[in-house]
N, C-alpha and C positions, 0 to 999 in steps of 0.2 A: 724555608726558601723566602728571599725576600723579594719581595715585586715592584719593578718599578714604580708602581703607582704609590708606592708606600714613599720611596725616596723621594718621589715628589711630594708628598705630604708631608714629609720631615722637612722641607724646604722651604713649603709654607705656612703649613700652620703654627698659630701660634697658642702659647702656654695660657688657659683660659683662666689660670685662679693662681694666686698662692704668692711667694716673693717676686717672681720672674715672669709674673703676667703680662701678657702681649709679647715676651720676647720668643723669637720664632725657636724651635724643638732643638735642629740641629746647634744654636748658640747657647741653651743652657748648659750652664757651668756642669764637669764632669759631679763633681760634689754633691750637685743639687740631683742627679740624676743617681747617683751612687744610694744618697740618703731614701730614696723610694726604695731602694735593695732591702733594706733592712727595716720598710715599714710599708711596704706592697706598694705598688704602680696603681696608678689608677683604675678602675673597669674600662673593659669596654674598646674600641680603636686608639682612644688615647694612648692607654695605659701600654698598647702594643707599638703602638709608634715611638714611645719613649724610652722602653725595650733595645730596640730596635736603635733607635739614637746612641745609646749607651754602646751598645756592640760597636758602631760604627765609631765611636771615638776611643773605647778602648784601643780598640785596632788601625787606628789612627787614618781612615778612608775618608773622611771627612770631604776629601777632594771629591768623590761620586757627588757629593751634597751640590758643588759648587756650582754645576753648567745646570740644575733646577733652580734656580735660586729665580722668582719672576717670570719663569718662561715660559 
């Protein structure tokens, strides 16, 4: 089950290492988030919020993303 509080955190926080550093969860590229598929997600809340990104853009809801964006 996903919790609001998470959508807010895919909203805001941002990517703390790696190519896409500082850019916020829900705007990395599906690609970049595919390639953790196949070489593990990070530990930890990140790793689940990223998870959780991926679902959300496979399935195209991105729009839930959009009225936490700053708020």
């Amino acid at each position: 089950m996903i919790e609001k509080e998470d959508l807010a955190r895919i909203a805001r926080t941002r990517m703390p290492f790696g190519r896409f550093k500082d850019r916020v969860l829900i705007d990395l590229p599906d690609e970049y988030l595919l390639w953790f598929v196949d070489r593990g997600f990070p530990a930890g809340k990140l790793g689940e919020l990223m998870q959780i990104t991926l679902e959300i853009k496979i399935n195209g809801l991105e729009s839930l993303i959009d009225p936490l964006r700053d708020a």
